[in-house]
C-alpha angles and dihedrals in degrees: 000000000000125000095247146036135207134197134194116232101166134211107344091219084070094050088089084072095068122085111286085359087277145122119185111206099196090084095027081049107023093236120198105187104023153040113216118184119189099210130193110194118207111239108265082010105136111179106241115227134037120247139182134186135241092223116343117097112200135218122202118211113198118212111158133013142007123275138142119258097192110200117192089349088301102117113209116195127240149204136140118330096009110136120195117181112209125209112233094238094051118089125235153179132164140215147194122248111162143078091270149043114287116236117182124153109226121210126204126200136153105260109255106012108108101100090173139025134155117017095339085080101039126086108184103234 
């Protein structure tokens, strides 16, 4: 067993192609402490319920485009490089506003249970 593992997603213009424009990496990658989605968003596509989570706070990364994540019926706008962190408890949906497909990266981990980050977790070796 190596101490990595990789995974090919392809282009993410062609991410819109997949069922419901999405690829989750925890089972491509076997991910232990997180759930990371790569998401292309059809132009005028609004998804069409609200969610929330039990645990899992979630963090959008925008990387292309312009759309609306409305949290707790607050919408916030969004475009590239825009980042919103949701509570687990808020809910949620997203749209697309813009000329062109959406694409964000969205990533999923328990609230609260980060205990290091940065250099706090690194030794040089």
């Amino acid at each position: 067993m190596t101490n990595y593992k990789t995974t090919e997603l392809g282009k993410l213009d062609e991410l819109i192609k997949l069922e419901n424009g999405k690829t989750f990496l925890h089972d491509l990658l076997e991910l232990t402490s997180c759930e990371i989605s790569v998401n292309t968003v059809a132009k005028g596509f609004k998804v069409p319920f609200n969610h929330k989570h039990k645990q899992n706070e979630e963090v959008y990364i925008v990387l292309k485009g312009n759309g609306i994540i409305t949290v707790d019926e607050t919408p916030i706008e969004i475009k590239e490089g825009s980042a919103v962190k949701i509570l687990p408890d808020a809910a949620r949906t997203i749209e697309n506003t813009g000329e062109n497909e959406l694409q964000f990266i969205c990533i999923q981990a328990k609230e609260n249970s980060l205990e290091q980050f940065g250099l706090a977790d690194a030794e040089l070796c």
